[in-house]
C-alpha positions in Angstrom: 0.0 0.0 0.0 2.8 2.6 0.9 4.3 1.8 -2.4 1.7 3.1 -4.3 0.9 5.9 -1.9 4.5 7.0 -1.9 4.8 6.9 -5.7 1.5 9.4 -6.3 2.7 11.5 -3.5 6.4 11.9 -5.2 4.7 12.8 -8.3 2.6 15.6 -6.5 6.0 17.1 -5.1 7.8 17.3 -8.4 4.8 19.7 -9.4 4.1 20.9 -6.3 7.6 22.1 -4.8 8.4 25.7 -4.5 12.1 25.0 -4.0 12.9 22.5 -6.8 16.2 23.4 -8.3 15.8 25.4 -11.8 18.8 22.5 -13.3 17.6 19.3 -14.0 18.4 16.5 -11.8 17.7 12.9 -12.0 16.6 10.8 -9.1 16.1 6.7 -8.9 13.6 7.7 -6.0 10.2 6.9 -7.5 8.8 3.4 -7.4 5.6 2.4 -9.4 3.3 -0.8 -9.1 2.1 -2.6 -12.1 -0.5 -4.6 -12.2 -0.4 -7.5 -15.4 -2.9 -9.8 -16.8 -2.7 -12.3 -19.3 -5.8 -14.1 -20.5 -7.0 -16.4 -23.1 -10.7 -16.2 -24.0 -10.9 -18.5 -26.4 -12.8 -16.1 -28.6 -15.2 -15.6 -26.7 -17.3 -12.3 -26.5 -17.1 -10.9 -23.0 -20.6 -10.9 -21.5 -22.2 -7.8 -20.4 -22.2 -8.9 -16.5 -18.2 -10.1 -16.9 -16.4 -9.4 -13.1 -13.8 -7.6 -14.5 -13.0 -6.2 -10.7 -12.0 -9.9 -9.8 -9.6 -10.4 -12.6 -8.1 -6.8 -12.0 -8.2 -7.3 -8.2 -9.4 -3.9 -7.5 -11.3 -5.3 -4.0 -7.7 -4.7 -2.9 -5.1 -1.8 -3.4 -5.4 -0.6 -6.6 -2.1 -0.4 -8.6 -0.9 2.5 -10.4 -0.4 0.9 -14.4 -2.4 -1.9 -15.5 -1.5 -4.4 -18.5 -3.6 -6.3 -20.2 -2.7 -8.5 -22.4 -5.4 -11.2 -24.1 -5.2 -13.8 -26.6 -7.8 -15.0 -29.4 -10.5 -12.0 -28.6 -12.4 -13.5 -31.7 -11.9 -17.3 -33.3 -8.9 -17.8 -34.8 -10.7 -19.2 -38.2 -10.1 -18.3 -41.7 -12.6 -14.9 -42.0 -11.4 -13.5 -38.8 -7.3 -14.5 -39.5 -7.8 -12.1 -42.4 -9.2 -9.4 -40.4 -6.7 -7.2 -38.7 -9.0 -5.3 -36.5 -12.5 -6.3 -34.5 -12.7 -2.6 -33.3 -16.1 -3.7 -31.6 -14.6 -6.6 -29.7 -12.2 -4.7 -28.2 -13.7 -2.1 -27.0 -16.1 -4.1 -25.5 -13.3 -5.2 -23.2 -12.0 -1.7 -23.0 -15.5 -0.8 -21.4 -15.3 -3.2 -18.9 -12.1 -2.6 -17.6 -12.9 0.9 -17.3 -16.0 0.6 -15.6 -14.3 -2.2 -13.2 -11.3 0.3 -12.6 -13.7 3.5 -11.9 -16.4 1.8 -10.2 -18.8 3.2 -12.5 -21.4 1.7 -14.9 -20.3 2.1 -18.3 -22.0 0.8 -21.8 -20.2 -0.6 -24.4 -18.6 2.3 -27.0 -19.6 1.6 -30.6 -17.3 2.5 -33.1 -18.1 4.7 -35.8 -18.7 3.7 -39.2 -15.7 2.7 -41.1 -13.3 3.6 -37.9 -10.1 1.8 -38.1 -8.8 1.3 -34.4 -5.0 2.2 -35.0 -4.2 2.9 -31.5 -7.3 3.6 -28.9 -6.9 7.1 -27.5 -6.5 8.7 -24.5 -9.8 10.2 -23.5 -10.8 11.9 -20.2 -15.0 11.4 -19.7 -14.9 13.4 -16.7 -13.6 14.8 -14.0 -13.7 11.5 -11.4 -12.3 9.6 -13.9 -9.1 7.8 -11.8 -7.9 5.6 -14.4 -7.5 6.2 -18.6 -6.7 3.8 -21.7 -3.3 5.7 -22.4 -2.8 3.4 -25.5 -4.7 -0.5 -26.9 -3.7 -2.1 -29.7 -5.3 -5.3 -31.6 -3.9 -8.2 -34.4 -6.5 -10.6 -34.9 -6.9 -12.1 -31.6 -4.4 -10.7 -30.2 -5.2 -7.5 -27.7 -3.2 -5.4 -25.1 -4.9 -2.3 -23.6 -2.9 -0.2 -20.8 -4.5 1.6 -18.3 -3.0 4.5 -15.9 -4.0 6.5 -12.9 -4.6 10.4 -14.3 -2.0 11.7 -12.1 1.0 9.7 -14.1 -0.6 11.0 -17.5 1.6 14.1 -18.2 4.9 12.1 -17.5 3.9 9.2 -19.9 5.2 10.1 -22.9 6.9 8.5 -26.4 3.8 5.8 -26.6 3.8 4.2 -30.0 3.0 0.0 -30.7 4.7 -2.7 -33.1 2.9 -6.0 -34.2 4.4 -8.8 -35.4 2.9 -11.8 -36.6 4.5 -15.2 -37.4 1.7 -17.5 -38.0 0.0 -19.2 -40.9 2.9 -18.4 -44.0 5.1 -16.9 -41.2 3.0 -13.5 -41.4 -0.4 -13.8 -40.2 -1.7 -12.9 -37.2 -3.3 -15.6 -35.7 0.1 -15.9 -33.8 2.8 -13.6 -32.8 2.8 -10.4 -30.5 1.5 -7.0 -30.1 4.4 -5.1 -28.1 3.4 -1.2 -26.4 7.0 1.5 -25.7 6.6 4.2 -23.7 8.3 6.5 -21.3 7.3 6.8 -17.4 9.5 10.2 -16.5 12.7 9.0 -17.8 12.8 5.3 -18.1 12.0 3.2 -21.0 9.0 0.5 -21.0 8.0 -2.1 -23.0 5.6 -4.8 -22.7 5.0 -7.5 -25.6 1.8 -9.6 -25.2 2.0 -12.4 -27.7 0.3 -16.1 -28.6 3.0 -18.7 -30.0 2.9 -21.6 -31.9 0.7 -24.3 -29.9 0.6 -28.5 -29.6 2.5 -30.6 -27.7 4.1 -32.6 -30.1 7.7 -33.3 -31.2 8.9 -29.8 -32.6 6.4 -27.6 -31.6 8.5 -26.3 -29.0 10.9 -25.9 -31.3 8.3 -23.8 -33.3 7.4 -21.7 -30.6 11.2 -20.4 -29.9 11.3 -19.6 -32.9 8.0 -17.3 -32.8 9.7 -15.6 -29.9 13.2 -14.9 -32.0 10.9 -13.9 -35.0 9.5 -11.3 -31.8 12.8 -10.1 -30.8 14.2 -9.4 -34.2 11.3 -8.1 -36.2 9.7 -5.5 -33.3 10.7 -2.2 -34.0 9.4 1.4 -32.6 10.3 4.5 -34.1 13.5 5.5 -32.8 14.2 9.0 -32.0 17.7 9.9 -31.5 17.5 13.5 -30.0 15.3 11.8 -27.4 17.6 8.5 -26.6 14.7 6.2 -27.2 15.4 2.5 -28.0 14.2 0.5 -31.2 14.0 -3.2 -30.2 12.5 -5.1 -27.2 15.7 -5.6 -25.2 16.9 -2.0 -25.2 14.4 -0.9 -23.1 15.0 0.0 -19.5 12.3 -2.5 -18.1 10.9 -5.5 -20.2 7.8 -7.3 -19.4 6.4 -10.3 -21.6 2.9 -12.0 -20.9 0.7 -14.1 -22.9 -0.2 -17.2 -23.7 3.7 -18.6 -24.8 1.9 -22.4 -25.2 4.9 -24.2 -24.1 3.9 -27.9 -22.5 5.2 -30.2 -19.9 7.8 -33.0 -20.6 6.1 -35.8 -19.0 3.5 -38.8 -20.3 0.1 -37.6 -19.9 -1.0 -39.8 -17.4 2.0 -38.4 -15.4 1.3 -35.4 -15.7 -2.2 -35.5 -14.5 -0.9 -37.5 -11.6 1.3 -35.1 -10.2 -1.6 -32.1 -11.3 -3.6 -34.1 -8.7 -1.5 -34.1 -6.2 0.0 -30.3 -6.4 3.3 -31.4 -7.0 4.4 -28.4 -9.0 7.7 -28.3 -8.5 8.2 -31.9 -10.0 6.0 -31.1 -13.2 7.8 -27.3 -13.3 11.2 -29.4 -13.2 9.6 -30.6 -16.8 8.0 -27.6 -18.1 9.2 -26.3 -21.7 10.0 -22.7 -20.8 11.1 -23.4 -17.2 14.1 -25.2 -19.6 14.1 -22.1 -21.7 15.0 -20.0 -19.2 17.6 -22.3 -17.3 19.4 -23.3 -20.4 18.0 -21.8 -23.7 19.0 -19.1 -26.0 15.6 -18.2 -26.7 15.0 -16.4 -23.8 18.1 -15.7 -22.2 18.6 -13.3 -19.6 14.9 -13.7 -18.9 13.1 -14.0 -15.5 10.3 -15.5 -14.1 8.7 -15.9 -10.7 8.3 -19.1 -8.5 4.8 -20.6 -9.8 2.5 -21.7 -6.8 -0.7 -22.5 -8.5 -2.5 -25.5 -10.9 -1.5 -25.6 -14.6 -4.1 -23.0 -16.6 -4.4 -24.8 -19.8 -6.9 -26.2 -20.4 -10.1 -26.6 -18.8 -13.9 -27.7 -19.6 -15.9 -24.4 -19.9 -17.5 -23.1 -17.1 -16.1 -26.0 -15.1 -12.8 -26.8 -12.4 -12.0 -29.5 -14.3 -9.4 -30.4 -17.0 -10.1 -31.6 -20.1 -9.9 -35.1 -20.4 -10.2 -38.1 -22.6 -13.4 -38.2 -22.2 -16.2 -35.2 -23.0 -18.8 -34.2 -20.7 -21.0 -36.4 -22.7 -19.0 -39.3 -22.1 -17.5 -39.3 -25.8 -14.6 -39.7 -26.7 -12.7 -36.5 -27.7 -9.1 -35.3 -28.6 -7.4 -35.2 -25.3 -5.3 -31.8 -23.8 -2.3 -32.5 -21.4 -2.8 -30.1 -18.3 0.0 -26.7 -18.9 1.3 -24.1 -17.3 0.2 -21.9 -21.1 -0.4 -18.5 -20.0 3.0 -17.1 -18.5 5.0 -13.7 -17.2 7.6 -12.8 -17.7 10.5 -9.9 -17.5 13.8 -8.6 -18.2 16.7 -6.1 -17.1 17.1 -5.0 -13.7 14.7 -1.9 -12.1 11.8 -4.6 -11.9 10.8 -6.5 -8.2 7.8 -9.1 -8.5 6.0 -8.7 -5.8 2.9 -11.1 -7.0 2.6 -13.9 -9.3 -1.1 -16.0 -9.1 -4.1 -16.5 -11.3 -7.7 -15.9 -11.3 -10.4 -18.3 -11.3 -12.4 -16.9 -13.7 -14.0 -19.9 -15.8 -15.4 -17.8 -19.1 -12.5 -19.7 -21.3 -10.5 -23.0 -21.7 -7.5 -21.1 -19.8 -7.4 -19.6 -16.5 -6.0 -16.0 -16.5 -2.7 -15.5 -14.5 -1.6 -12.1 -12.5 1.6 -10.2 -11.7 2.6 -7.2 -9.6 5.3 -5.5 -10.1 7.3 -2.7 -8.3 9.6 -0.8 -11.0 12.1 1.7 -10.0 11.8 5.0 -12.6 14.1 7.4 -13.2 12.4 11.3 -12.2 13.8 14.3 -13.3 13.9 17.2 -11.2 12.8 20.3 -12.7 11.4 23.9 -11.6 8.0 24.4 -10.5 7.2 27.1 -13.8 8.7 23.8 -15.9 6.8 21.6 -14.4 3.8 23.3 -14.7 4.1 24.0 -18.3 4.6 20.5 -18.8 1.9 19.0 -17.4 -0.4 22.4 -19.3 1.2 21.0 -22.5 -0.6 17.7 -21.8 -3.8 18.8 -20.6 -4.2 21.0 -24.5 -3.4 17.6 -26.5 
């Protein structure tokens, strides 16, 4: 709580203080929390009555930067592959989450005829709006929507977004990532929310790393050399990767559902495809991840607790799903303290969504009160 509180009451001072010095300065002093979610619906529209305020966790603190990031917003079959855009889909999930995040009851915005939904924009409704989209992005079925408390608005600057897809011929967006840049103060972000290759036979892990290296490589935001701001992923001051990176579990089926039963995770982690990764791997070198503590969230009868099995609900026989650990967060660089790492128990897809906090340390530069308060003016006229 006194993370958060201490963050927003920084920010006040830099505006605030009569006796900031007219040089610039730079302080490490400021730390922000982050809230991430990573979700996917298996296209599923989000009903009307959808508790968003579980999945964001607002019954407790509320964080200062929330990241969403979902995977296949709409079916990933041939009409929807060749659409880019759903701009109605995703604003109905924009609604929610700002409804869920201001306590208010929103509708659902309709977009205009013929609107093409580049990059959502920052809009203020009213005055006791707390939280804004700053920035939401869609490929296909693949979504990420970033939210902020007003107060951090004027120092968020630089925004811009880079997809990348790598699926069908090694282009289309039914996989692949949808990566946000911007700058908090004087530190670099990025987050990439992706969907890689799925299956859990031989090779597809091999096809999946190789999703991710496409996502490294290819990413690229406008660089700005007057400014200092960095073009790929991994040149930003704090990284943050969620979505659903589909890698599987090393272990016979039956095994696996063995040790699911009895919450043996660290024995089924000891087999999981990116745990490897990370120990051993190229792919993600460098990468972090948090100590998992909770059931696999792949993949699960709708509206049920239990996995999918051999058999259907019916009693059929059906094509059977190996429990995994699908949906993952991870980060990168130093500046970054995980500070939560669960999942939510909302049942709306085949997948469970999983949470983060984070605490990020952010560079502040000190400036005179007449600076300052042009500044933030500058922003409040865009």
């Amino acid at each position: 709580m006194w993370l958060t509180l201490a963050a927003n009451k920084i920010l006040e001072d830099r505006v605030n203080d009569q006796d900031s010095p007219a040089d610039s300065e730079t302080s490490e002093s400021l730390a922000e929390i982050q809230n991430f979610t990573s979700w996917n619906v298996g296209g599923i529209t989000p009903p009307a009555e959808l508790n968003m305020e579980d999945l964001l966790d607002t019954r407790n603190e509320l964080a200062d930067i929330y990241v969403l990031g979902f995977q296949e917003i709409v079916p990933l079959n041939a009409g929807n592959i060749m659409v880019t855009e759903n701009t109605s889909i995703s604003m109905q999930w924009n609604s929610l989450i700002r409804a869920a995040l201001n306590k208010t009851t929103i509708g659902h915005q309709k977009a205009e005829v013929g609107e093409s939904q580049k990059v959502y924009p920052l809009k203020r409704e009213n005055n006791s709006t707390h939280f804004d989209c700053i920035i939401s992005k869609q490929m296909v079925g693949i979504f990420i929507t970033i939210w902020a408390r007003t107060p951090l608005l004027p120092y968020i600057r630089h925004t811009s977004v880079s997809s990348v897809g790598c699926g069908i011929f090694g282009c289309l967006g039914n996989k692949g990532s949808v990566s946000v840049r911007f700058c908090l103060h004087e530190t670099s972000f990025c987050f990439v929310c992706c969907h890689l290759a799925s299956g859990g036979k031989e090779g597809d892990k091999r096809e999946r790393n190789a999703n991710a290296s496409q996502i490294l490589s290819r990413t690229r935001f406008p660089s700005d050399p007057f400014h200092c701001l960095p073009s790929k992923i991994l040149q930003h001051d704090r990284v943050i990767w969620l979505g659903d990176l589909n890698y599987r579990i090393y272990l016979p089926e039956p095994t696996t559902r063995s040790l699911v039963n009895d919450q043996q995770w660290s024995t089924l982690l000891q087999n999981d495809q990116l745990k490897a990764e990370l120990r051993e791997g190229c792919t993600f070198e460098g990468w972090n991840e948090e100590e998992i503590e909770f059931p696999p969230t792949y993949k699960y009868n709708l509206d049920s607790d239990d996995y999918y099995g051999c058999n259907d609900q019916n009693g059929k026989k059906g094509k059977s799903r190996t429990p995994a650990w699908c949906d993952r967060i991870i980060w990168f660089g130093k500046g970054l303290k995980q500070r939560q790492y669960n999942r939510s128990e909302c049942k709306l897809s085949d997948h469970r969504p999983v949470r983060a906090i984070f605490t990020a340390e952010v560079k502040v530069q000190c400036q005179s009160t007449e600076a300052s308060e042009n500044l933030v003016k500058m922003f409040d006229n865009l």
